[in-house]
N, CA, C and O atoms as CSV, one atom per row, in Angstrom:
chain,resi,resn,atom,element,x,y,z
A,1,UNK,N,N,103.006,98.990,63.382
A,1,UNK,CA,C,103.083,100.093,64.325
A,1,UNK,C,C,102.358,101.288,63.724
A,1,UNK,O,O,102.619,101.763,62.618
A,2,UNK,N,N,101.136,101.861,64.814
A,2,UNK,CA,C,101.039,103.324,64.003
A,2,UNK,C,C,101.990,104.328,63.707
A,2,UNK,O,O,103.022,104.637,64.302
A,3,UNK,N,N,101.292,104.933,62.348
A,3,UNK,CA,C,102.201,106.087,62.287
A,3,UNK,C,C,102.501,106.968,62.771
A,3,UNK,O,O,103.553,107.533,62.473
A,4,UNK,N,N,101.546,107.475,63.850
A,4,UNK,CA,C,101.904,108.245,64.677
A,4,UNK,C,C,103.031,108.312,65.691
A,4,UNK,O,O,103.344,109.314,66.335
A,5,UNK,N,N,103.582,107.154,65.747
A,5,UNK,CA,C,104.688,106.925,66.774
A,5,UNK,C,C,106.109,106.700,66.218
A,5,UNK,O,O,107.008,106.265,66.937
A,6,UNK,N,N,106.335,107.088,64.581
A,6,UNK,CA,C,107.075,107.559,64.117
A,6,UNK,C,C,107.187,109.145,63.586
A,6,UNK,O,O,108.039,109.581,62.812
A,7,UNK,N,N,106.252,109.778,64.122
A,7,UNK,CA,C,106.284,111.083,64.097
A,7,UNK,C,C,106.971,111.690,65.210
A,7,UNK,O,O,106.718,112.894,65.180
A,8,UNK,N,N,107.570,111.462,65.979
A,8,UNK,CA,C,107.783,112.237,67.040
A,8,UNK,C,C,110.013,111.633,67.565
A,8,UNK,O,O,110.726,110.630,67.575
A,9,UNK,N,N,110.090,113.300,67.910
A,9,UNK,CA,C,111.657,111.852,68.207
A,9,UNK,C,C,111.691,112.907,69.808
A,9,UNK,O,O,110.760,113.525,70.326
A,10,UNK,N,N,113.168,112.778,70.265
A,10,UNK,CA,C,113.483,112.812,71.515
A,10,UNK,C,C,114.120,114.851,71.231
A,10,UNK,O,O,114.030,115.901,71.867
A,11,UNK,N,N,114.662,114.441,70.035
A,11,UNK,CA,C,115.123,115.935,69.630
A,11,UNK,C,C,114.016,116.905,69.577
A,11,UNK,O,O,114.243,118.088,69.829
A,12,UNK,N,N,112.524,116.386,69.185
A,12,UNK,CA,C,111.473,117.476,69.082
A,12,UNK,C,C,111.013,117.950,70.614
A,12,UNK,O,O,110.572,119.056,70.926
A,13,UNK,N,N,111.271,116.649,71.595
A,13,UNK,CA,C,110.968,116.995,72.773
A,13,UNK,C,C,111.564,118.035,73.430
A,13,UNK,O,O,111.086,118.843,74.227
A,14,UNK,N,N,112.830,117.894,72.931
A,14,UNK,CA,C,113.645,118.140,73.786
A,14,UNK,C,C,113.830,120.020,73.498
A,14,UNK,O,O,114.106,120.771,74.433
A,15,UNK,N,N,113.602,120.560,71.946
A,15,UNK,CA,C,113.525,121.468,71.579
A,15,UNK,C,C,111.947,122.132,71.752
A,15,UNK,O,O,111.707,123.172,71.139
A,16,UNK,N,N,111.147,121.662,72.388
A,16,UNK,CA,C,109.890,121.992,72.627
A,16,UNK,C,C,109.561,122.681,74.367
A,16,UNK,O,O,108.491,123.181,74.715
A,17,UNK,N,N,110.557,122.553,75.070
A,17,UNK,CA,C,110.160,122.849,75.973
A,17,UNK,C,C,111.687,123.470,76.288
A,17,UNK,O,O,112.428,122.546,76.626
A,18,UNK,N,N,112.432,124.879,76.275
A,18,UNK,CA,C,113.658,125.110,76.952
A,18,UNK,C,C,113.132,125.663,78.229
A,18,UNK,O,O,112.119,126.343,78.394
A,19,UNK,N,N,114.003,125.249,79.102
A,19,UNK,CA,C,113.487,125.255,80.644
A,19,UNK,C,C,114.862,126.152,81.764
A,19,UNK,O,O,116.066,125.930,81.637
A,20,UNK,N,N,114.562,126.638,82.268
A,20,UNK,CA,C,115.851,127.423,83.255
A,20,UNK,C,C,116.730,126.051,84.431
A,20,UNK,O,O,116.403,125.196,85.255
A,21,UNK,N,N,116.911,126.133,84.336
A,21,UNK,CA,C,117.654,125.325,85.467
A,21,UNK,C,C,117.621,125.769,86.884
A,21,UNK,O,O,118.229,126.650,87.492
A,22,UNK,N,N,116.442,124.614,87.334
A,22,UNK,CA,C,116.245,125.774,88.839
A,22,UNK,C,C,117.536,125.461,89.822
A,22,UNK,O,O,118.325,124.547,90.059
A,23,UNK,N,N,117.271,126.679,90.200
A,23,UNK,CA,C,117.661,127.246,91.225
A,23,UNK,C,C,117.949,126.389,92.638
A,23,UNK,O,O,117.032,126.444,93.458
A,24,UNK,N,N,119.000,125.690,92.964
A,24,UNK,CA,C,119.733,124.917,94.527
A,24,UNK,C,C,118.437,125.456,95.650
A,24,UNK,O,O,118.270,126.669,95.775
A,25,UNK,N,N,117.526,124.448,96.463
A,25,UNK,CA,C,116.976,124.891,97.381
A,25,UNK,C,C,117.670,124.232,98.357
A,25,UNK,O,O,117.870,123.028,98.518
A,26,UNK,N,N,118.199,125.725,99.340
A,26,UNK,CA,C,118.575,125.504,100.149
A,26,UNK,C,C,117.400,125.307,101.623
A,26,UNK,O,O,116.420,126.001,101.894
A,27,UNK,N,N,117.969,124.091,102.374
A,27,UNK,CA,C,117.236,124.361,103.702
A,27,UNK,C,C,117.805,124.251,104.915
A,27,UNK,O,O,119.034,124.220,104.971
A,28,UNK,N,N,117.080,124.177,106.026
A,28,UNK,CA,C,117.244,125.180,107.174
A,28,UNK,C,C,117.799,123.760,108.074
A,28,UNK,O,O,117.080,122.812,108.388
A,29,UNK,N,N,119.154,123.897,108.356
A,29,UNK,CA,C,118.814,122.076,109.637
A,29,UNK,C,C,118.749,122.828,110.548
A,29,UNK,O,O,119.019,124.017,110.373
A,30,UNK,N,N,118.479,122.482,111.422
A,30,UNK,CA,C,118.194,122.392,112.945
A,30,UNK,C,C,118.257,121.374,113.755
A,30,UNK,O,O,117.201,120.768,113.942
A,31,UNK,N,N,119.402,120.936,114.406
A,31,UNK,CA,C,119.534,120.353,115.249
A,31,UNK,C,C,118.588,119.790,116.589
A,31,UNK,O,O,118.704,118.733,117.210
A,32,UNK,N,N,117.729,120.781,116.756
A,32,UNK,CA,C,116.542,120.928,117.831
A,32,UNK,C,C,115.216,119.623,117.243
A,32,UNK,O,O,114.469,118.938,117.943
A,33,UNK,N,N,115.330,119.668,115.916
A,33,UNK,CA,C,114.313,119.077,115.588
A,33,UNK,C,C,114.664,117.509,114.760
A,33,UNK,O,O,115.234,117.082,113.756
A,34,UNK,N,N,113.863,117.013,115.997
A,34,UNK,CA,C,114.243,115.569,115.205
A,34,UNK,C,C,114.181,114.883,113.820
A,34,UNK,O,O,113.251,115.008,113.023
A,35,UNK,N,N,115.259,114.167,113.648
A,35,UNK,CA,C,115.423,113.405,111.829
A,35,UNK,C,C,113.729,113.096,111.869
A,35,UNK,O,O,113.163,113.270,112.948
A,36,UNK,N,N,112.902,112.622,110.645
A,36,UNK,CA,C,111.708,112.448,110.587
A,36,UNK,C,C,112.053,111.257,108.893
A,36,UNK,O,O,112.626,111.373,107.810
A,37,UNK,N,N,111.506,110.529,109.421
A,37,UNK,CA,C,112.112,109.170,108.376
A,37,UNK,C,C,111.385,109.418,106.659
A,37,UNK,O,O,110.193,109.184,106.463
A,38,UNK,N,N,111.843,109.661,106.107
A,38,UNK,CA,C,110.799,110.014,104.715
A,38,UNK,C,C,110.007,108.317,104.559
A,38,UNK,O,O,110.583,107.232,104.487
A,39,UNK,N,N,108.741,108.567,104.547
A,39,UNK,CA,C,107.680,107.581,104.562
A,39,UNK,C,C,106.932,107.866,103.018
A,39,UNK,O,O,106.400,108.959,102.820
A,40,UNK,N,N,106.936,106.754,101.901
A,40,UNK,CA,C,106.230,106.734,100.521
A,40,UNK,C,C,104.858,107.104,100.444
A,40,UNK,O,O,104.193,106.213,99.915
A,41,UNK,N,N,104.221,108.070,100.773
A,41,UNK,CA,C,102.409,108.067,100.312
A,41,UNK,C,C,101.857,107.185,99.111
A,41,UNK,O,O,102.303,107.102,97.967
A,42,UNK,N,N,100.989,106.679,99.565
A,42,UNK,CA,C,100.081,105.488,99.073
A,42,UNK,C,C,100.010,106.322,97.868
A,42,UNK,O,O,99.865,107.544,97.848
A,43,UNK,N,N,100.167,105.275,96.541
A,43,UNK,CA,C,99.739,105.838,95.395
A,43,UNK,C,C,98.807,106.373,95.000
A,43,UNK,O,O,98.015,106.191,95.925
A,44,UNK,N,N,98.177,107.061,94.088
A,44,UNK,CA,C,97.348,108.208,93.421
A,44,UNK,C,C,96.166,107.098,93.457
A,44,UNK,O,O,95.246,107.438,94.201
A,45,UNK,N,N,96.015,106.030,92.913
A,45,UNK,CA,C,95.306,104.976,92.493
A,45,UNK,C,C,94.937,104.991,90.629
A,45,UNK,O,O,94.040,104.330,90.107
A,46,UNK,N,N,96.134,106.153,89.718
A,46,UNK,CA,C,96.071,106.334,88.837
A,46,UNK,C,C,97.399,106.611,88.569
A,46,UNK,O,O,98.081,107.593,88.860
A,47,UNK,N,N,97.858,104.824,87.518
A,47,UNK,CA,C,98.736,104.466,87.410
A,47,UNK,C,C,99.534,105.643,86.259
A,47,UNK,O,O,98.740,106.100,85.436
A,48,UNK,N,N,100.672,106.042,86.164
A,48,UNK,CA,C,101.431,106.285,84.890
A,48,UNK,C,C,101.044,105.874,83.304
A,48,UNK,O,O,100.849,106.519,82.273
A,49,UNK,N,N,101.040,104.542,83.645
A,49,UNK,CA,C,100.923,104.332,82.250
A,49,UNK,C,C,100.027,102.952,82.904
A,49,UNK,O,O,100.292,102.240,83.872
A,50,UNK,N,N,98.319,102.896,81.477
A,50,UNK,CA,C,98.240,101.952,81.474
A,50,UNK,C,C,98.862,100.624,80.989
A,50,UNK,O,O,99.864,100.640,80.273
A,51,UNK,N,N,98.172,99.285,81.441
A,51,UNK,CA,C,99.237,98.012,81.462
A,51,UNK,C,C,99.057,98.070,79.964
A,51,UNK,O,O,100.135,98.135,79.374
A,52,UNK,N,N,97.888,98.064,79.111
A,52,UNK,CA,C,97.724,98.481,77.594
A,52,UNK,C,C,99.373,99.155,77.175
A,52,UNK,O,O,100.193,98.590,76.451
A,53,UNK,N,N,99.470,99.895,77.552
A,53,UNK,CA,C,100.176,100.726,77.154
A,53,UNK,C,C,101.726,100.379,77.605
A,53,UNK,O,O,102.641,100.721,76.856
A,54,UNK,N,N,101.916,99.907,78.455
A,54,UNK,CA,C,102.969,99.468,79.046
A,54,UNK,C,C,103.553,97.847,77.923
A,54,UNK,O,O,104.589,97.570,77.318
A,55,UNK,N,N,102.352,97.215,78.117
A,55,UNK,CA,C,102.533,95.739,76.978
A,55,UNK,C,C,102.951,96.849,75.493
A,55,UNK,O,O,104.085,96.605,75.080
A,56,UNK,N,N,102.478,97.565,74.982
A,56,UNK,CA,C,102.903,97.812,73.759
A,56,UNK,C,C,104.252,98.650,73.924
A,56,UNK,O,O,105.166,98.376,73.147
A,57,UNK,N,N,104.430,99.565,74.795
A,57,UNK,CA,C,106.381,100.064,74.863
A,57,UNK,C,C,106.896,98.386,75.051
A,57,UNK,O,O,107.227,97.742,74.056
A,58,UNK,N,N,106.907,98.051,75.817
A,58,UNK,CA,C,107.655,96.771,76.246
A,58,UNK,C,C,107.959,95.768,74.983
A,58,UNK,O,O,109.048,95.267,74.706
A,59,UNK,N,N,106.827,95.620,74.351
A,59,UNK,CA,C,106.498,94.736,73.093
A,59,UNK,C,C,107.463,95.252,72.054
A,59,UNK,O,O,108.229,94.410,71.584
A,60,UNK,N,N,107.564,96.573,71.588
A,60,UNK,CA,C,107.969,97.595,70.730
A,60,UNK,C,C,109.806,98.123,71.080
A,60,UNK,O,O,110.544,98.855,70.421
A,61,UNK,N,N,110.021,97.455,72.244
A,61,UNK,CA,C,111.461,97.830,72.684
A,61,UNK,C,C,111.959,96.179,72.331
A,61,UNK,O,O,113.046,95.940,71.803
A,62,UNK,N,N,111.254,95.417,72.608
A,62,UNK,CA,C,111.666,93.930,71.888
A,62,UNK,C,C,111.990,93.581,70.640
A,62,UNK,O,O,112.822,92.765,70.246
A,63,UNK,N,N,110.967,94.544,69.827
A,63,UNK,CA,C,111.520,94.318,68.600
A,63,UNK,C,C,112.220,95.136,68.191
A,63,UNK,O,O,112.795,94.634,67.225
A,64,UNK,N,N,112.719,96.666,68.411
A,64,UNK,CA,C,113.966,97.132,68.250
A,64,UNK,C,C,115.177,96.487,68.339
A,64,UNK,O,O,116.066,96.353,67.497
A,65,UNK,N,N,115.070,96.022,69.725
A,65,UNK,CA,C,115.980,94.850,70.243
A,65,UNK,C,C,116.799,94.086,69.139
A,65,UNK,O,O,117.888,94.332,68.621
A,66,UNK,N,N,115.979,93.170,68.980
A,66,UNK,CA,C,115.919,92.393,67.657
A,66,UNK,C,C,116.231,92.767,66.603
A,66,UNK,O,O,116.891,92.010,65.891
A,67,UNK,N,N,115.769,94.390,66.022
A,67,UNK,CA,C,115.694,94.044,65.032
A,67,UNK,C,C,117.283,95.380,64.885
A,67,UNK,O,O,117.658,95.918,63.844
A,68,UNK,N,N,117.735,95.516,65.941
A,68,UNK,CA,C,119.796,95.484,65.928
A,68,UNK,C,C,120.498,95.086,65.026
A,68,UNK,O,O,121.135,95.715,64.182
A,69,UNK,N,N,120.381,93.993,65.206
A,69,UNK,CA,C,121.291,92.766,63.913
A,69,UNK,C,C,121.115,93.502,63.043
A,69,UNK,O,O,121.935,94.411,62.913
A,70,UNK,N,N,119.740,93.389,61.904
A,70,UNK,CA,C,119.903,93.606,60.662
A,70,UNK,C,C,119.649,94.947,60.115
A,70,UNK,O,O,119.556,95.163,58.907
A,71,UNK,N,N,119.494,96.192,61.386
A,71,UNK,CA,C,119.806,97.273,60.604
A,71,UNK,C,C,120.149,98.114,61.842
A,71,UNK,O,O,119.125,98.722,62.154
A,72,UNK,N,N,121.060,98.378,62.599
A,72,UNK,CA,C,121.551,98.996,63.914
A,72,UNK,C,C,120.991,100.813,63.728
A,72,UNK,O,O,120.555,101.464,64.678
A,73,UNK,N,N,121.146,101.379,62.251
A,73,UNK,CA,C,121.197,102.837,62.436
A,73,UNK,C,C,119.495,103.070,62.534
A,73,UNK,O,O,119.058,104.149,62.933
A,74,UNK,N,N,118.655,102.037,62.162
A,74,UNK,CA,C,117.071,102.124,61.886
A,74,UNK,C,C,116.450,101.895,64.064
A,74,UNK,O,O,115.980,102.647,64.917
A,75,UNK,N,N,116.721,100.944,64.019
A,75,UNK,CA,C,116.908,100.255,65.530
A,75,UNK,C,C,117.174,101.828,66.485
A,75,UNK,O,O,116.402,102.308,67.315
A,76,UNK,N,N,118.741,102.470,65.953
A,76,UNK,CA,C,118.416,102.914,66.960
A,76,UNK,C,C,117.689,104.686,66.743
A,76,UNK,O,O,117.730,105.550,67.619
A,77,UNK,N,N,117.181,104.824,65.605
A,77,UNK,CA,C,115.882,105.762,65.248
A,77,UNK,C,C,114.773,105.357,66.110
A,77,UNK,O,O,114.279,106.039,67.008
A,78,UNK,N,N,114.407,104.092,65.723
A,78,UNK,CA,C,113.156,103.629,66.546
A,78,UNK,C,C,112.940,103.663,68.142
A,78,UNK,O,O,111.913,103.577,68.815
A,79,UNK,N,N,114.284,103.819,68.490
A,79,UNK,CA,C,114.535,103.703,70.287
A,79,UNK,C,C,114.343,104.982,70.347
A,79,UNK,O,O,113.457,105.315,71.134
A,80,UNK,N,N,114.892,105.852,69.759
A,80,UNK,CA,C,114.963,107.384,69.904
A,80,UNK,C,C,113.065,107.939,69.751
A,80,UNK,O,O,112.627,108.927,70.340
A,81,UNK,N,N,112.290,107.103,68.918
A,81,UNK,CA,C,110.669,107.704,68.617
A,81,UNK,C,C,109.625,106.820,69.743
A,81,UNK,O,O,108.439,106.980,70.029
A,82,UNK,N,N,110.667,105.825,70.222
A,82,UNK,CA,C,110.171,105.064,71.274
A,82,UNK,C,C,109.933,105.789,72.558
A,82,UNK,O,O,108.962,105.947,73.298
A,83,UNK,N,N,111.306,106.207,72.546
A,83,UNK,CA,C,111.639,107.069,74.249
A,83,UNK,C,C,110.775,108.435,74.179
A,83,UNK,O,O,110.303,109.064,75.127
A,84,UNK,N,N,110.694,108.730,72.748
A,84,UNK,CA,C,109.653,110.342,72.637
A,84,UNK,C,C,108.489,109.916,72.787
A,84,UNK,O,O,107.778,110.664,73.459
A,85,UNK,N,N,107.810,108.587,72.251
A,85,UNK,CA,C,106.266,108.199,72.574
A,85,UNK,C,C,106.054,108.301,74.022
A,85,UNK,O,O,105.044,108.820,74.496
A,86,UNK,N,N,107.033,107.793,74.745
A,86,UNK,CA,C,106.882,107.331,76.275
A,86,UNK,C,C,107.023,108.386,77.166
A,86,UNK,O,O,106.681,108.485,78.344
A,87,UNK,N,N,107.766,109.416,76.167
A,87,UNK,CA,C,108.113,110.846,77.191
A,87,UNK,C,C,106.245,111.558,76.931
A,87,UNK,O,O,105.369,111.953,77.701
A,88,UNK,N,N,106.376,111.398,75.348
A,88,UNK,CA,C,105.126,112.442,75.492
A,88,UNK,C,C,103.692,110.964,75.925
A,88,UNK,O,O,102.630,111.216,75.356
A,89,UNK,N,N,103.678,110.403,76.290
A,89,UNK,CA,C,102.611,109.668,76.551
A,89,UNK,C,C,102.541,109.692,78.553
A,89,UNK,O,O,101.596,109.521,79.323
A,90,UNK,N,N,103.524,109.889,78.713
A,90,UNK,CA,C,104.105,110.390,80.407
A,90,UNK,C,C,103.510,111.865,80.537
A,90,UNK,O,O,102.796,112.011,81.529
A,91,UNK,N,N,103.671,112.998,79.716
A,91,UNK,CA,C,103.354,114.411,79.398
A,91,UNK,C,C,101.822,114.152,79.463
A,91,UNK,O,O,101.316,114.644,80.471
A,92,UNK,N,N,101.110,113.617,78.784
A,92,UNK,CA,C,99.778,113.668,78.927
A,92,UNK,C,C,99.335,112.998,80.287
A,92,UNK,O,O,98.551,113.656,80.973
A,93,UNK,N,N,99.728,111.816,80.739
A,93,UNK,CA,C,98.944,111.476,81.639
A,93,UNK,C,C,99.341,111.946,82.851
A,93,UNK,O,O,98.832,111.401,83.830
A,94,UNK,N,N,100.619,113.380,83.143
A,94,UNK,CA,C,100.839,113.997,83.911
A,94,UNK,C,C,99.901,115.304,83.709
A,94,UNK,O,O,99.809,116.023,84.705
A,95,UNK,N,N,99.427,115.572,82.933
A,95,UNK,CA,C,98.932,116.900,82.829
A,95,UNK,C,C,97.395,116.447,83.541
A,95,UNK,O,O,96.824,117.175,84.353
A,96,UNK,N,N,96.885,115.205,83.108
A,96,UNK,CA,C,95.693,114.607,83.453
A,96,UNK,C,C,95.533,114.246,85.012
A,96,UNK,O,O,94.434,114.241,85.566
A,97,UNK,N,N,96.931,113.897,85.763
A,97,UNK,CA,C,96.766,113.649,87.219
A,97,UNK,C,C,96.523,115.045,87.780
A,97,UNK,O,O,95.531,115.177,88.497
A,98,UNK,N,N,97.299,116.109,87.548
A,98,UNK,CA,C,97.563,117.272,87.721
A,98,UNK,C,C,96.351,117.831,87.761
A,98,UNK,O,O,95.919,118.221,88.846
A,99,UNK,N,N,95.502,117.983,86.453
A,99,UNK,CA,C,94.213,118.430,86.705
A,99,UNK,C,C,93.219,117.598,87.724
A,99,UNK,O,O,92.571,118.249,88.543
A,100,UNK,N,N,93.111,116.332,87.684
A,100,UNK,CA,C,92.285,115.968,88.868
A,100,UNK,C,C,92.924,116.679,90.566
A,100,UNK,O,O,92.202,117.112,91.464
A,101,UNK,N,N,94.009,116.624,90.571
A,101,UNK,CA,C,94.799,117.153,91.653
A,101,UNK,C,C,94.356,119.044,92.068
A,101,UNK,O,O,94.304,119.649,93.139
A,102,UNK,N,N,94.233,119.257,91.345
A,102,UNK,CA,C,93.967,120.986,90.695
A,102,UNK,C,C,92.487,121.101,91.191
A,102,UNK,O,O,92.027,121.898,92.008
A,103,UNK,N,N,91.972,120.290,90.623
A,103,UNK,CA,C,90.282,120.243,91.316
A,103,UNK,C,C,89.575,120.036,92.431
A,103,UNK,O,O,88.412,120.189,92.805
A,104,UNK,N,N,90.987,119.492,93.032
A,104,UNK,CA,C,90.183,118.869,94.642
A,104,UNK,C,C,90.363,120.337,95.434
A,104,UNK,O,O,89.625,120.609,96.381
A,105,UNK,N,N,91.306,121.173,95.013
A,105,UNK,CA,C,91.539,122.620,96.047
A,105,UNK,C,C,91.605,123.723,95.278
A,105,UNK,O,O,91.826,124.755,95.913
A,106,UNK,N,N,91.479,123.840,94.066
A,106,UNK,CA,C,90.859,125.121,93.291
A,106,UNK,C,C,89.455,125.670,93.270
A,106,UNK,O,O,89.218,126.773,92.778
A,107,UNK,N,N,88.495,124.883,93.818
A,107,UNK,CA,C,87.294,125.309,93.902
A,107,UNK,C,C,86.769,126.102,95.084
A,107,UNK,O,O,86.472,125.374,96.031
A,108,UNK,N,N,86.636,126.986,95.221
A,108,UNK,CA,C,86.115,127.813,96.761
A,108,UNK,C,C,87.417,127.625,97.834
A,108,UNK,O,O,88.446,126.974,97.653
A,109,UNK,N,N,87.015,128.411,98.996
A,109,UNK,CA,C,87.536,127.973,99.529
A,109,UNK,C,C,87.900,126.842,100.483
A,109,UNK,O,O,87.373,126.958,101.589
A,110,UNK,N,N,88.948,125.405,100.254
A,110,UNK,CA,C,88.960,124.324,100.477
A,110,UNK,C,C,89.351,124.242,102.344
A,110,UNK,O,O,90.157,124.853,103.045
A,111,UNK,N,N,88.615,123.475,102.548
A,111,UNK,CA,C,88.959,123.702,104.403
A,111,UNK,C,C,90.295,123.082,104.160
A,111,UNK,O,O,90.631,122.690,103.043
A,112,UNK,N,N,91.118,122.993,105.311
A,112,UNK,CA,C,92.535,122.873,106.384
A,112,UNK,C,C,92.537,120.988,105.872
A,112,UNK,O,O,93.505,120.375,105.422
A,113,UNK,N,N,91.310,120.509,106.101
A,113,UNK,CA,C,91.472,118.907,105.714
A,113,UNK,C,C,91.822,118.653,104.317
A,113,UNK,O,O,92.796,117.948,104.052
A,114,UNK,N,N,91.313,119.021,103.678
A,114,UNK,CA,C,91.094,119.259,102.092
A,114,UNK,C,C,91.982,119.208,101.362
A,114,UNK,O,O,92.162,118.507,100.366
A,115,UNK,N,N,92.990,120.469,102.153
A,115,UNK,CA,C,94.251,120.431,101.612
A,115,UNK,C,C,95.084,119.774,102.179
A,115,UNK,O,O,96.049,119.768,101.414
A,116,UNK,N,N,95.366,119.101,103.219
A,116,UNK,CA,C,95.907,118.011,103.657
A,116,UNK,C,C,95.914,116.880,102.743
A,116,UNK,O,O,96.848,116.100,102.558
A,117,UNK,N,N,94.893,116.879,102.252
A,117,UNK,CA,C,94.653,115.557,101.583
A,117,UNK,C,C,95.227,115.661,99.984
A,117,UNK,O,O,95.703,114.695,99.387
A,118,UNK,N,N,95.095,116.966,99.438
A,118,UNK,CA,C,95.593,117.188,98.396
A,118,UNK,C,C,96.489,117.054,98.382
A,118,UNK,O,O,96.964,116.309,97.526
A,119,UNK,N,N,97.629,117.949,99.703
A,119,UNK,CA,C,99.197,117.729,99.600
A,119,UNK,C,C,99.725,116.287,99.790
A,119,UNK,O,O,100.809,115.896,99.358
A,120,UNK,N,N,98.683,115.414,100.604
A,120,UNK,CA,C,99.309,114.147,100.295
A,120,UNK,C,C,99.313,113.312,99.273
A,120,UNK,O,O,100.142,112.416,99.117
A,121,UNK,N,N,97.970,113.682,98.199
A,121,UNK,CA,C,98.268,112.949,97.194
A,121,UNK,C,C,98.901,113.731,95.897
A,121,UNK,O,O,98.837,113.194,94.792
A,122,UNK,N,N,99.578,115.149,96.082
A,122,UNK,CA,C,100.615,115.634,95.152
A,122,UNK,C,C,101.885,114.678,95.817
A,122,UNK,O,O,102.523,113.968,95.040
A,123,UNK,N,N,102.237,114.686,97.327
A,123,UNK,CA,C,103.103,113.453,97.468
A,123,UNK,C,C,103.233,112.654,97.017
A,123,UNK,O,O,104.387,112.438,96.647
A,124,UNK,N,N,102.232,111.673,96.721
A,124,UNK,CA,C,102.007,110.499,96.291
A,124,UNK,C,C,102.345,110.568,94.620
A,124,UNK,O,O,103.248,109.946,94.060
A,125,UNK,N,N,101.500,111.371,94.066
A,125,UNK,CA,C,102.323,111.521,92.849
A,125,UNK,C,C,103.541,111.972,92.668
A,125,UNK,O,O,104.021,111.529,91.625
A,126,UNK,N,N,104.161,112.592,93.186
A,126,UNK,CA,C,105.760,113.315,93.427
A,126,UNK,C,C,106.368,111.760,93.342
A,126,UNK,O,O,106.830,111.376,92.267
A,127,UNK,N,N,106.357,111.039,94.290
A,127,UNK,CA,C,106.438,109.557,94.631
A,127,UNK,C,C,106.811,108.692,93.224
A,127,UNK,O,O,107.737,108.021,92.768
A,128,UNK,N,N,105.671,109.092,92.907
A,128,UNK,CA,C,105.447,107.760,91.754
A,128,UNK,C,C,106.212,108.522,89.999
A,128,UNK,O,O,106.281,107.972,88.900
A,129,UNK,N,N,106.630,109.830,90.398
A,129,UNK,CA,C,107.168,110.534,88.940
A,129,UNK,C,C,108.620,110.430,89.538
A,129,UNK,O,O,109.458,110.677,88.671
A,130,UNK,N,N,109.138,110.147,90.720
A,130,UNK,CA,C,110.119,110.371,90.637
A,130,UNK,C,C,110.930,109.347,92.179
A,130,UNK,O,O,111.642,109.874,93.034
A,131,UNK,N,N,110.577,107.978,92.143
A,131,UNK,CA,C,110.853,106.727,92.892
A,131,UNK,C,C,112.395,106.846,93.301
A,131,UNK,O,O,113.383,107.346,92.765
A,132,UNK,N,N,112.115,106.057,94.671
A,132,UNK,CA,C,113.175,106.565,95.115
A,132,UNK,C,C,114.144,105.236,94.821
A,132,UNK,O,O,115.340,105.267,95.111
């Protein structure tokens, strides 16, 4: 395993970013206006994690797995630098959708279609970070 993926744990994450606790959004019902069925937008076509990358967490949670038995307090260090690889390897390739996302309607001003299309594929990623 590289070394790099024992550099990192869940505690550094977790002390790296303190965040407010947002705020309850409240909304508006209205009776007048009909239920509207929540429908999934077609994915980004830019997966989370490549399958590369997916075979090696998967591979790397197997042998934690395993390797339980003969040393449980090491095992579960490794789950803990596991879940931080996967958090911060999630962190990058969110910052990376984000900027392609950022580009399609930050440039000039984007016509009425444009941004249609943007808000559907921030949907689509909304979607895929957070499945229902």
């Amino acid at each position: 395993m590289p070394e790099s993926e024992h550099t990192l744990s869940t505690a550094d994450l977790a002390g790296t970013t303190p965040q407010e606790p947002e705020a309850p959004v409240e909304r508006e019902e209205s009776a007048d206006r009909p239920e509207t069925s929540v429908r999934r937008e077609e994915p980004t076509g830019q997966p989370l994690f490549s399958e590369g990358e997916l075979d090696r967490f998967r591979g790397r949670w197997q042998d934690i797995q395993t390797g339980f038995v003969d040393d449980p307090h090491r095992a579960v260090q490794e789950a803990d630098e596991l879940v931080a690889n996967v958090i911060n390897t999630l962190a990058t390739t969110f910052a990376e959708h984000k900027g392609v996302l950022e580009d399609q309607w930050r440039q000039g001003e984007p016509a009425t279609e444009e941004l249609r299309v943007a808000l559907r594929r921030y949907r689509a990623f909304f979607d895929e970070l957070l499945p229902r």
